[in-house]
C-alpha positions as CSV (number, residue, x, y, z in Angstrom):
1,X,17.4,-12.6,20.8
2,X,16.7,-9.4,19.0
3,X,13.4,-7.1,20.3
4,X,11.6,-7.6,16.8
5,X,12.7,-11.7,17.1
6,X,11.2,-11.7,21.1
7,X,8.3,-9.6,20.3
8,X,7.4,-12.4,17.9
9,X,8.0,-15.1,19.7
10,X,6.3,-14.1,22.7
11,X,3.4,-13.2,20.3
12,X,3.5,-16.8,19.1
13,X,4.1,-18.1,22.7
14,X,0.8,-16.5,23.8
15,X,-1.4,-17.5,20.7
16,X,-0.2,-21.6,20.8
17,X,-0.7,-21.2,24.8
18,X,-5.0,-20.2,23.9
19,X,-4.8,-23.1,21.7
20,X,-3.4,-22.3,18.3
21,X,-1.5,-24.1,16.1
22,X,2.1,-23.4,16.2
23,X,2.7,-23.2,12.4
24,X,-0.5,-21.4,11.8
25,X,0.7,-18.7,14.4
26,X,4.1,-18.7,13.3
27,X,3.3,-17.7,9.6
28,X,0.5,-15.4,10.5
29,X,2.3,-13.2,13.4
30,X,5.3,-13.3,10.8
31,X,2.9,-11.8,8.3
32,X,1.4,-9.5,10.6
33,X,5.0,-8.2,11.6
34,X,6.4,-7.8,8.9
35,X,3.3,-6.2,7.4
36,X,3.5,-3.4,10.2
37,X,7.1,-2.6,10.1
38,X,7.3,-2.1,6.5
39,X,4.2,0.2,7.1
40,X,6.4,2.2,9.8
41,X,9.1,2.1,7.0
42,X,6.5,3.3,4.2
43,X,4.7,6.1,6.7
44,X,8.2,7.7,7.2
45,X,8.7,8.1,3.8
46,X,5.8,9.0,2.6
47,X,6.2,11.8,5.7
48,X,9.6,12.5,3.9
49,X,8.1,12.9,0.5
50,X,5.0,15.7,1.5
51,X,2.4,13.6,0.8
52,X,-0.2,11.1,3.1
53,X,-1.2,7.6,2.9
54,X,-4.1,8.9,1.4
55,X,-2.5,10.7,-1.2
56,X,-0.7,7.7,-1.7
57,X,-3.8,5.9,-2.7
58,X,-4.6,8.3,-5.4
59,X,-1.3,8.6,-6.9
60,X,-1.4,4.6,-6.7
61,X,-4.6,4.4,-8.5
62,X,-3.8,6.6,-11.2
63,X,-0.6,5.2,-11.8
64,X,-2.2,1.7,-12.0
65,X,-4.8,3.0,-14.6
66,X,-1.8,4.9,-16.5
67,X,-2.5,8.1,-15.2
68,X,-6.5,8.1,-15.2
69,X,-8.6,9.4,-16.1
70,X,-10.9,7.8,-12.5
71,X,-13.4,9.7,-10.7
72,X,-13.7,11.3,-7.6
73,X,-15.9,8.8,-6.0
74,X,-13.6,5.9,-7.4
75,X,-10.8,7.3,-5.7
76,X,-12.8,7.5,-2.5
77,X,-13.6,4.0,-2.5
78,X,-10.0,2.8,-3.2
79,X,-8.6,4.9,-0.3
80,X,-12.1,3.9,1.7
81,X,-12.8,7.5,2.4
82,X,-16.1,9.7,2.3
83,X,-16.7,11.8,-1.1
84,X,-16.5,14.7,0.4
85,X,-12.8,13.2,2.0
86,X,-11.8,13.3,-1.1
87,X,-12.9,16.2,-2.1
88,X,-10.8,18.2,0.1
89,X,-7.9,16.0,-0.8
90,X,-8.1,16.5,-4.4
91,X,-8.3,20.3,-3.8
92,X,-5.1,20.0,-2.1
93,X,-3.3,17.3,-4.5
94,X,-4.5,19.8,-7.4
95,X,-2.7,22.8,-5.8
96,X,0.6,21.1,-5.3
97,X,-0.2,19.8,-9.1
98,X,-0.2,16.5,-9.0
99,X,-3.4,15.7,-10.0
100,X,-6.1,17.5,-12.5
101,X,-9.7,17.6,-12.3
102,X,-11.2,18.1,-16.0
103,X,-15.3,17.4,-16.7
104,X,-16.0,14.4,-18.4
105,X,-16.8,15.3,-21.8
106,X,-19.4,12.3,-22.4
107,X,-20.6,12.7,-19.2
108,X,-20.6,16.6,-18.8
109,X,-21.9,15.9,-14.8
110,X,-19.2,13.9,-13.8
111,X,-15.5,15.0,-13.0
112,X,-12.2,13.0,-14.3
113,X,-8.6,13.1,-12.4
114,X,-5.6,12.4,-13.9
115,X,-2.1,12.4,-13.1
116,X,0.1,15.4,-14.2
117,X,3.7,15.1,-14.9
118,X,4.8,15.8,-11.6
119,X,2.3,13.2,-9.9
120,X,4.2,10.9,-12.2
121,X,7.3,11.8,-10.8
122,X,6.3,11.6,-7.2
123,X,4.9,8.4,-7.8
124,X,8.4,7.1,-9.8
125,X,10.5,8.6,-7.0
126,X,8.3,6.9,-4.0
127,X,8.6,3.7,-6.0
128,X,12.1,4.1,-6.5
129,X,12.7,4.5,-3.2
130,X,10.7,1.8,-1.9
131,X,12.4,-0.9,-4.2
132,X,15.6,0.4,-2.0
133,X,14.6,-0.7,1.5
134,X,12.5,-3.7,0.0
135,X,15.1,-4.9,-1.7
136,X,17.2,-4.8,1.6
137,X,13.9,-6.4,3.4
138,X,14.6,-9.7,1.1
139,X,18.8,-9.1,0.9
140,X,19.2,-12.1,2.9
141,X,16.6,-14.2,0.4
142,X,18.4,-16.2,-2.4
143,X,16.1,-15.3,-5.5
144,X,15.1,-18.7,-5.6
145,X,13.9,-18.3,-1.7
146,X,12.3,-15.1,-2.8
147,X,10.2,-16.5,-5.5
148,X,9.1,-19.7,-3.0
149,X,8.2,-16.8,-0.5
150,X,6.2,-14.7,-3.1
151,X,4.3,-18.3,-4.3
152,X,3.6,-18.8,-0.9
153,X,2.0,-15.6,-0.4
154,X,0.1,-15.6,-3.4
155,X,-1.6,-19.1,-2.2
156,X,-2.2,-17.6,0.9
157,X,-4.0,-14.3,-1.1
158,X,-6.1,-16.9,-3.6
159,X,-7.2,-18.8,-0.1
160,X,-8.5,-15.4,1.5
161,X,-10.1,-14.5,-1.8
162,X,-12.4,-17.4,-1.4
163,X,-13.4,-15.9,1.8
164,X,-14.2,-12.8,1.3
């Protein structure tokens, strides 16, 4: 048995031993596995592209609202990080250029960010080479496994939507 395959079994072991159901446990440690080593996976490369999970989180954002414009304080509270957090990291993100602060021109108070071309291409690359190892993650899915395994998942999401 492999290290990852004994490290979750004994995980499961342990949990069904205090009493938990063995399928619950199963799926759950699974999840919770597989969660943290594609985390390892994603903090190396993030390391190997310059930037930090934080970072990440803005480039994320942006790219999800096609490049912006969001404010500084929305940006905080997707990366769950003090203002003044981000402040700092959109001083640095604006000197490597991948972001740009510009004032609101309704609102003269308030600051915008937006992506600039090269915190588009960041963002492409990382995503690009994400796809690589996540598409070796599921190479030993058939597509038809993969799309019962995303279904799944997104049953499980709507079930912890309803309690939270």
């Amino acid at each position: 048995m492999s290290g990852a395959r004994a490290e979750y079994q004994a995980a499961v072991d342990a949990y069904v031993a205090a009493g938990g159901d063995a399928s619950v446990q199963r799926a759950i440690t699974a999840i919770s596995q597989v969660t943290k080593k594609l985390d390892q996976w994603y903090d190396r490369q993030l390391a190997d592209l310059g930037i930090s999970h934080g970072d990440w989180s803005v480039l994320s954002q942006l790219a999800k609202a096609d490049g912006g414009p969001l404010t500084p304080s929305l940006l905080a509270d997707a990366a769950n990080l003090a203002p003044s957090s981000m402040t700092s990291r959109l001083d640095r993100m604006c000197e490597r250029g991948l972001v740009v602060r510009e004032p609101d021109q309704v609102k003269r108070t308030r600051v915008l960010v937006t992506l600039t071309e090269a915190g588009w291409e960041l963002f492409a690359q990382a995503i690009r080479e994400a796809n690589v190892v996540e598409s070796d993650v599921l190479a030993d899915l058939r597509p038809e496994q993969r799309t019962t395994l995303a279904d799944l998942l997104e049953v499980v999401l709507e079930g912890l939507d309803k309690h939270t």
